[in-house]
C-alpha positions as CSV (number, residue, x, y, z in Angstrom):
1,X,-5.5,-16.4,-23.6
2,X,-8.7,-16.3,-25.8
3,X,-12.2,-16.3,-23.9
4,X,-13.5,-20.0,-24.7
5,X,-9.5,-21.1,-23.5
6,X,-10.5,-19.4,-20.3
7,X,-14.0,-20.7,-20.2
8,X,-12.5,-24.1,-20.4
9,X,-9.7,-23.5,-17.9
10,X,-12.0,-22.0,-15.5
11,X,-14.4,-25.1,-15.7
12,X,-11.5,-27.3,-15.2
13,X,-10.5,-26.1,-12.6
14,X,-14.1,-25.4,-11.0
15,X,-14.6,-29.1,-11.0
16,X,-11.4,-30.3,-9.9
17,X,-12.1,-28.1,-6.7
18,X,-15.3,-29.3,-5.8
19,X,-13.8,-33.0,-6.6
20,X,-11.2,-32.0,-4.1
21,X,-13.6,-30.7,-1.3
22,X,-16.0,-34.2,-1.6
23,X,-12.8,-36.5,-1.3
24,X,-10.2,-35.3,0.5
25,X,-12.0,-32.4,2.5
26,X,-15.4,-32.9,3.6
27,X,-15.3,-36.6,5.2
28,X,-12.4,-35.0,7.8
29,X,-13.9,-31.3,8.1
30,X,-15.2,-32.1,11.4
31,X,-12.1,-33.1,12.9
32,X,-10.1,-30.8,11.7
33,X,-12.7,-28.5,13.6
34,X,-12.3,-30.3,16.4
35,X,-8.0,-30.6,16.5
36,X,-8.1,-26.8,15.5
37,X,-5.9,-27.1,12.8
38,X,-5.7,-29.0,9.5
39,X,-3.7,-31.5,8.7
40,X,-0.3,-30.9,6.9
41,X,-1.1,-33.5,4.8
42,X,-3.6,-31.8,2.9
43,X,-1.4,-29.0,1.8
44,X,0.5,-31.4,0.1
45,X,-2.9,-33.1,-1.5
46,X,-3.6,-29.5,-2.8
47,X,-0.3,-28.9,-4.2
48,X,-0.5,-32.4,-6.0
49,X,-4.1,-31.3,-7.4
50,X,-2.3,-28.6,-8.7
51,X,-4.8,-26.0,-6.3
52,X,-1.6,-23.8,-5.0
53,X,-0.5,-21.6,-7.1
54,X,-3.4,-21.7,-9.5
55,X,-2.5,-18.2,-11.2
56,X,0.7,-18.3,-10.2
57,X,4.1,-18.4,-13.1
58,X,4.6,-21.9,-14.7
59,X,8.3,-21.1,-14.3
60,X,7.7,-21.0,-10.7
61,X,5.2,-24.7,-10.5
62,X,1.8,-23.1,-10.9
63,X,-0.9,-23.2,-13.8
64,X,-0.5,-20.1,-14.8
65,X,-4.4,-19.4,-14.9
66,X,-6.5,-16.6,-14.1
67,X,-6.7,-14.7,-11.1
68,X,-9.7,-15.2,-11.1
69,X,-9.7,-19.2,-10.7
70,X,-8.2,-18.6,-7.5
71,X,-11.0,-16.4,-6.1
72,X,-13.1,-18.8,-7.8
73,X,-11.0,-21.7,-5.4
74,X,-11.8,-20.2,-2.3
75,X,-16.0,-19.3,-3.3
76,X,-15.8,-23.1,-3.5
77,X,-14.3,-23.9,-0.3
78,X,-16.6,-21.0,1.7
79,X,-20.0,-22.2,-0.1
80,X,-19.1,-25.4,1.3
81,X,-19.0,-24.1,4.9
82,X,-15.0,-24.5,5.3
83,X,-14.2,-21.4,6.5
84,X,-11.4,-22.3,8.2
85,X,-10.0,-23.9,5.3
86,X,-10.9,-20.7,3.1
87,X,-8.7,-18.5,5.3
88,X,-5.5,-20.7,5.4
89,X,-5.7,-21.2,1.9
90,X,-6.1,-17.5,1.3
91,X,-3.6,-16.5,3.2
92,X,-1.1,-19.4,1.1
93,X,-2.0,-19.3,-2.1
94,X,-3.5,-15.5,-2.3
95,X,-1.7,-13.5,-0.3
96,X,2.2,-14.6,0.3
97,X,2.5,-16.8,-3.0
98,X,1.8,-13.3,-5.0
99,X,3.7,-10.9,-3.0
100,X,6.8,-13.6,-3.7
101,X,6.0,-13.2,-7.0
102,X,5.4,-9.3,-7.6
103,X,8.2,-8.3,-5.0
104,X,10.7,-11.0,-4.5
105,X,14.0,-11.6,-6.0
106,X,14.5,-14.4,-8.5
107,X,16.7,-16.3,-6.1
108,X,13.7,-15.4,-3.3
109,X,11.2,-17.2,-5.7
110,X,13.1,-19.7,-7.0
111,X,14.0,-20.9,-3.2
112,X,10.2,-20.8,-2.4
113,X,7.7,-20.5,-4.9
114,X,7.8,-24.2,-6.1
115,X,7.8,-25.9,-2.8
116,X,4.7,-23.3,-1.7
117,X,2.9,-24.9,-5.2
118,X,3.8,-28.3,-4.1
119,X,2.3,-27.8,-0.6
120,X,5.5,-28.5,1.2
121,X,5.8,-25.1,2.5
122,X,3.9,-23.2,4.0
123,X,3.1,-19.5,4.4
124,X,1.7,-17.1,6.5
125,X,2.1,-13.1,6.7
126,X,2.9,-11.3,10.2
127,X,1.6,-8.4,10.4
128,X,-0.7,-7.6,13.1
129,X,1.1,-6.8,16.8
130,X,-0.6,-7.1,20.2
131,X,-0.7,-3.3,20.2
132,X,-0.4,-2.6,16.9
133,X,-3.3,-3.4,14.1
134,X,-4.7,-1.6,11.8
135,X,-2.4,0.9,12.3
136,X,0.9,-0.2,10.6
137,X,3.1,2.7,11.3
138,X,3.0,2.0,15.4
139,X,4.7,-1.7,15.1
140,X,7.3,-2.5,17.6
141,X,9.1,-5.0,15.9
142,X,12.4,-4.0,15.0
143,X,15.1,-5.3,12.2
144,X,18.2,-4.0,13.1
145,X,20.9,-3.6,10.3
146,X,24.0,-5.8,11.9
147,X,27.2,-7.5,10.0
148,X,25.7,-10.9,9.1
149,X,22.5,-9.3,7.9
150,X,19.3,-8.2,10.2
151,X,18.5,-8.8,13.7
152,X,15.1,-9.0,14.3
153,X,13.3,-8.5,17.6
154,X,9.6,-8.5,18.5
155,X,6.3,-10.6,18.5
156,X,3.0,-10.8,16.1
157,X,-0.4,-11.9,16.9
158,X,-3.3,-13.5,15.3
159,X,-1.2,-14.9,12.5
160,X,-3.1,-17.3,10.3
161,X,-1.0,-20.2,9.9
162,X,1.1,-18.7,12.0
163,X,1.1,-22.5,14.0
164,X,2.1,-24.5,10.6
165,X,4.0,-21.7,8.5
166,X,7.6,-22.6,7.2
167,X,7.9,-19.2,5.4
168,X,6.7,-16.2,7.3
169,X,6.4,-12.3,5.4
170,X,7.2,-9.8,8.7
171,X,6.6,-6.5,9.1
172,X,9.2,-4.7,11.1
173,X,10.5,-1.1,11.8
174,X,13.4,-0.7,10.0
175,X,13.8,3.3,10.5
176,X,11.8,3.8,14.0
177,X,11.1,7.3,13.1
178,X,10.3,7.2,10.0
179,X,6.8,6.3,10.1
180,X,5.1,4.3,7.6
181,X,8.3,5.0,5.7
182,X,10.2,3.0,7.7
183,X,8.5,-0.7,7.4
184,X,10.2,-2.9,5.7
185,X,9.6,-6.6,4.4
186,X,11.5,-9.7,5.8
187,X,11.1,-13.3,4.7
188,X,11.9,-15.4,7.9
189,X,12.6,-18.9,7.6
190,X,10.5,-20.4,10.9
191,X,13.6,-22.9,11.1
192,X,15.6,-20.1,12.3
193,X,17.3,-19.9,16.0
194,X,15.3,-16.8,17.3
195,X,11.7,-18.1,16.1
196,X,9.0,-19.2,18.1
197,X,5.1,-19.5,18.4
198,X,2.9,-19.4,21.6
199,X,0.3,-21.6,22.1
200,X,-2.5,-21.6,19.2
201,X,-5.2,-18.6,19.9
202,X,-8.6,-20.0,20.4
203,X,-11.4,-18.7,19.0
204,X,-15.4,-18.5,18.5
205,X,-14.9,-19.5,14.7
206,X,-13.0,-20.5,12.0
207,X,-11.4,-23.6,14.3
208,X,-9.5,-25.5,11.9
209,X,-7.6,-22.2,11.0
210,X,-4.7,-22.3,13.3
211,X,-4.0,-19.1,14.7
212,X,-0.9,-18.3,16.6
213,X,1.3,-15.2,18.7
214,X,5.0,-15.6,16.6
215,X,7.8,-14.2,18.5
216,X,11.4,-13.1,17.4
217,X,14.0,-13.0,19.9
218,X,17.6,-11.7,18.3
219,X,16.8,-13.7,15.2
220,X,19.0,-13.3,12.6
221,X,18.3,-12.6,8.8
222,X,20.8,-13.2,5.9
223,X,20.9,-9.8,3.7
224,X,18.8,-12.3,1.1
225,X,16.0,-12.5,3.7
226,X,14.7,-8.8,2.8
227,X,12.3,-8.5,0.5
228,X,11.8,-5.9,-2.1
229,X,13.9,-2.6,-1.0
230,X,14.0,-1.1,2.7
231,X,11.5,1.3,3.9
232,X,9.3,0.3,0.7
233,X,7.1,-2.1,3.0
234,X,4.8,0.2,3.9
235,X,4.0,1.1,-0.1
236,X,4.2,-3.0,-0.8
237,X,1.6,-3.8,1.6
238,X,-0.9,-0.8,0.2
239,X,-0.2,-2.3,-2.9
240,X,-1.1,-5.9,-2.2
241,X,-3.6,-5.2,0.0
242,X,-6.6,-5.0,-2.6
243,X,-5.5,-8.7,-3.7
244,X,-5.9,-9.4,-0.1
245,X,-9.3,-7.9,0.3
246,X,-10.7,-9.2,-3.2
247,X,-9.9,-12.8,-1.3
248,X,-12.6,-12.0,1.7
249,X,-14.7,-11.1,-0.7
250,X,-14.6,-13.9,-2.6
251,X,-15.1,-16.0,0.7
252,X,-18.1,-14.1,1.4
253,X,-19.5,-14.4,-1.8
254,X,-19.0,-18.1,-1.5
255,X,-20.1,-18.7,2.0
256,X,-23.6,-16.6,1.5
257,X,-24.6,-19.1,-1.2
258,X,-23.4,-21.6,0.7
259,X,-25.8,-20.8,3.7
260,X,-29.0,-19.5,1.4
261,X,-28.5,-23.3,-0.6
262,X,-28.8,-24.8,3.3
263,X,-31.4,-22.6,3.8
264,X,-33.2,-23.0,0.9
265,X,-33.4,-26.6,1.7
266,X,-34.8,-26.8,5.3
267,X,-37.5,-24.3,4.8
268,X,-38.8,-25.7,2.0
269,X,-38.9,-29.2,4.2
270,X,-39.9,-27.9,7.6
271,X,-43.5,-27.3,8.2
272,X,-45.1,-24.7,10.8
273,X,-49.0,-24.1,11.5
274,X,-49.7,-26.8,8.5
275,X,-47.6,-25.4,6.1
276,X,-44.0,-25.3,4.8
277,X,-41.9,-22.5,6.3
278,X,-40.7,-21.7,2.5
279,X,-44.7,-20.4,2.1
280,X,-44.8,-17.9,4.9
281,X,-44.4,-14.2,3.0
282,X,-41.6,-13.2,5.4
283,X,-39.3,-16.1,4.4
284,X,-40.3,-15.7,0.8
285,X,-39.5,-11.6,0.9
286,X,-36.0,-12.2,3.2
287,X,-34.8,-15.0,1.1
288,X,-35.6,-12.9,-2.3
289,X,-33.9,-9.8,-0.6
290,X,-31.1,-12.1,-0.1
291,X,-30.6,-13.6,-3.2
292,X,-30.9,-10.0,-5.0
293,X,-28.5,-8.7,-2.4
294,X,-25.8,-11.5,-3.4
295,X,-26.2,-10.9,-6.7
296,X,-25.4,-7.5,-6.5
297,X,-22.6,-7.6,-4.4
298,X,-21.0,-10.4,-7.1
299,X,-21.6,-7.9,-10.0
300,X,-19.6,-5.5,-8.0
301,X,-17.3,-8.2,-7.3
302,X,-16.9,-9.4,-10.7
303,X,-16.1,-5.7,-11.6
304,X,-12.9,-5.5,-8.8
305,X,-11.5,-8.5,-10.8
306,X,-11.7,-7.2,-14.2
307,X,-10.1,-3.9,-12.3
308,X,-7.3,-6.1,-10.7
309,X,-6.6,-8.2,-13.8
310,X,-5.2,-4.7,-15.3
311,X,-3.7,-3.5,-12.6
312,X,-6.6,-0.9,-12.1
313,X,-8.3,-1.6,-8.7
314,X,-7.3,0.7,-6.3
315,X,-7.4,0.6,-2.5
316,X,-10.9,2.6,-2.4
317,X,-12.5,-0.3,-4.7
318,X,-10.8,-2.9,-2.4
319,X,-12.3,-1.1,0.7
320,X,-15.6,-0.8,-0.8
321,X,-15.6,-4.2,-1.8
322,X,-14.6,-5.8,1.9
323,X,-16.8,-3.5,3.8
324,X,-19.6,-4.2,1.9
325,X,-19.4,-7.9,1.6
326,X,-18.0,-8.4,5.1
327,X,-20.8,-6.8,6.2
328,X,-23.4,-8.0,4.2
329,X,-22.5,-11.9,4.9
330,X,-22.8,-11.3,8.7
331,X,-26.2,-10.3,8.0
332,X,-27.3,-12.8,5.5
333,X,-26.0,-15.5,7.9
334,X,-27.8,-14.1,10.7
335,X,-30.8,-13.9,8.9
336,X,-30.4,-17.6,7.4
337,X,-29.8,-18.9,10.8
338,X,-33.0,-17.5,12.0
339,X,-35.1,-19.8,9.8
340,X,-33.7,-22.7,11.5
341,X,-35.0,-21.6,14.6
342,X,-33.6,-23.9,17.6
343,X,-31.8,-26.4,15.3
344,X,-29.8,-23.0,14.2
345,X,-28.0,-22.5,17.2
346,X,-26.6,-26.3,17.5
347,X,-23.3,-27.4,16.2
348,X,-25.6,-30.4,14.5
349,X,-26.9,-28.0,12.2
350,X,-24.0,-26.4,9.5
351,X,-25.7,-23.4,9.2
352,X,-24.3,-22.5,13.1
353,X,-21.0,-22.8,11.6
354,X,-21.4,-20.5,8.5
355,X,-22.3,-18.0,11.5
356,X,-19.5,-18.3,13.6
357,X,-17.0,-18.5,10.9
358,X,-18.4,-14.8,9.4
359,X,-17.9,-12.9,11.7
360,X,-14.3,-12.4,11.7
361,X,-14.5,-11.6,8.1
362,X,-15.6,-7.8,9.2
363,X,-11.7,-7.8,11.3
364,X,-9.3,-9.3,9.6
365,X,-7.8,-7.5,6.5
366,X,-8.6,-4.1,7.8
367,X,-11.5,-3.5,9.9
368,X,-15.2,-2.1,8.6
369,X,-14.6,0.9,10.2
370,X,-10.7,1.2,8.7
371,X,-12.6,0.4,5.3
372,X,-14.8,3.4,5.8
373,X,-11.9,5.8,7.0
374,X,-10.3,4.7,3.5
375,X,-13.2,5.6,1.9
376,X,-14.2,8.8,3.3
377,X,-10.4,9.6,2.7
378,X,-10.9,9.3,-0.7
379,X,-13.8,11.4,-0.8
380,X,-12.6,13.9,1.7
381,X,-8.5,13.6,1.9
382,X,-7.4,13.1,5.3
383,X,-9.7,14.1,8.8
384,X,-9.9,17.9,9.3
């Protein structure tokens, strides 16, 4: 695709997004907030918008754009304060939609891809276990090779969608004593005898993201359900992880110029000891330190997509990039917040929101301090 094709594209694309957010999102944010999940409506309104699948195959009912649209879909949705929305949609349309189309079979694809661009399914991507995070190679769930297929046993936790999902990517043991070598990939259809969720998980932020526990009690998998090749999960995930990662990053991008723009705005209106709070040095400084800040971390950012795009950013790029900006939004935040004074700490204010939503940004996708042990592992190989 020539540059000004992909200028134009991108612009498209940019608008129709924001169009999206003003109409169908942001008179109903609230209540979504408020019902802790969103409606299932609006993944069909985004799939008619044509908003999943962005970059994903024609063939398969998406654009067949940039990858870099879609980050550029869910900056949109985070600068907008719709954090919530940001991780559902990332975990949809940025997460399972591509590993469907880098590791599934063309049956696998053709069964789900469209319906996932049309917004009638649903996805989400088990991996996480109540005693098993970060560290993949200590899961507990089991898929056991039996006649029909694969019996799988065990429960996840914190599953993003996990409430909604029709399609659901699982992690399970497939060898238990192989280690990381023995994970293996599973596409479980949530209508399945054997599937469940508990209740949805509350928490401080990110409310109208439905989180849920998923369990799997003797369910059983047609031989079709597996995806990509057994024991290969574990080399799957390291290799769709930096997509994964580029994702937060492009949330936190998003949602730091959403909160400086809010920012911005109040102190420049509010007035203290005669005088607008925007003329007091220390704002001034903070706010330029900001700014600079953001700016750097998007040149960085811009670079991991150029990287991706050719299949050259590597898991210490996708670390560096999700430590950093994971980081570097709670802060920003914080420091926003702190302008507002009082007002900052009420729900009236949407600045308190941008703060709760961050900070789960620095856990999910591999913690900070996972980032770093990747990091210092490429550096240093592996821990004396």
């Amino acid at each position: 695709m020539a540059h000004s094709e992909h200028t134009d594209m991108t612009a498209l694309f940019h608008d129709m997004i924001r169009r999206f957010l003003a109409q169908e999102v942001a008179p109903h944010y609230e209540q979504w907030e408020e019902q802790g999940e969103i409606p299932r409506g609006i993944w069909h309104k985004l799939g008619e918008a044509g908003l999943l699948g962005i970059d994903l195959d024609e063939s398969h009912g998406g654009a067949g754009a940039d990858v870099a649209v879609t980050q550029l879909a869910l900056e949109e949705i985070s600068r907008h304060g719709f954090g919530g929305l940001a991780s559902a949609y990332n975990i949809h349309a940025n997460i399972v939609m591509p590993y469907l189309q880098n590791l599934g079979s063309p049956a696998q694809q053709e069964q789900w891809l469209p319906a996932m661009a049309r917004g009638e399914v649903v996805g989400a991507i088990a991996m996480t276990e109540p005693n098993a995070g970060s560290d993949l190679a200590a899961l507990k769930t089991r898929a056991k090779k039996v006649e029909a297929g694969w019996q799988l046993d065990g429960a996840k936790l914190f599953i993003t969608n996990g409430q909604v999902a029709d399609l659901v990517i699982v992690c399970a043991k497939t060898d238990p004593d192989a280690g990381a070598k023995g994970v293996s990939l599973f596409l479980v259809d949530t209508r399945l005898p054997g599937f469940s969720r508990g209740k949805p998980i509350r928490k401080i932020g990110q409310h109208a993201s439905d989180t849920a526990e998923l369990f799997f009690d003797q369910l059983l998998l047609p031989e079709s359900a597996l995806l990509g090749e057994v024991g290969a999960g574990f080399r799957y995930l390291m290799q769709e992880l930096p997509r994964e990662r580029l994702g937060v990053g492009a949330q936190a991008l998003g949602a730091m110029e959403g909160a400086l723009a809010l920012t911005l705005d109040y102190v420049k209106e509010r007035r203290a000891f005669g005088q607008a709070v925007g003329d007091f040095q220390n704002t001034r400084f903070k706010l330029a330190e900001i700014k600079a800040q953001i700016d750097m971390a998007r040149a960085y950012f811009d670079s991991c997509v150029e990287k991706y795009r050719h299949q050259k950013m590597d898991s210490t790029d996708a670390a560096i990039l999700k430590l950093q900006l994971s980081e570097m939004q709670c802060r920003t935040v914080d420091t926003c917040l702190q302008f507002f004074g009082g007002y900052g700490y009420t729900l009236e204010y949407p600045i308190s929101r941008f703060y709760l939503d961050a900070r789960v940004q620095t856990l999910y996708a591999g913690t900070s301090e996972i980032m770093k042990e990747v990091i210092a592992r490429s550096l240093l190989g592996r821990a004396a």
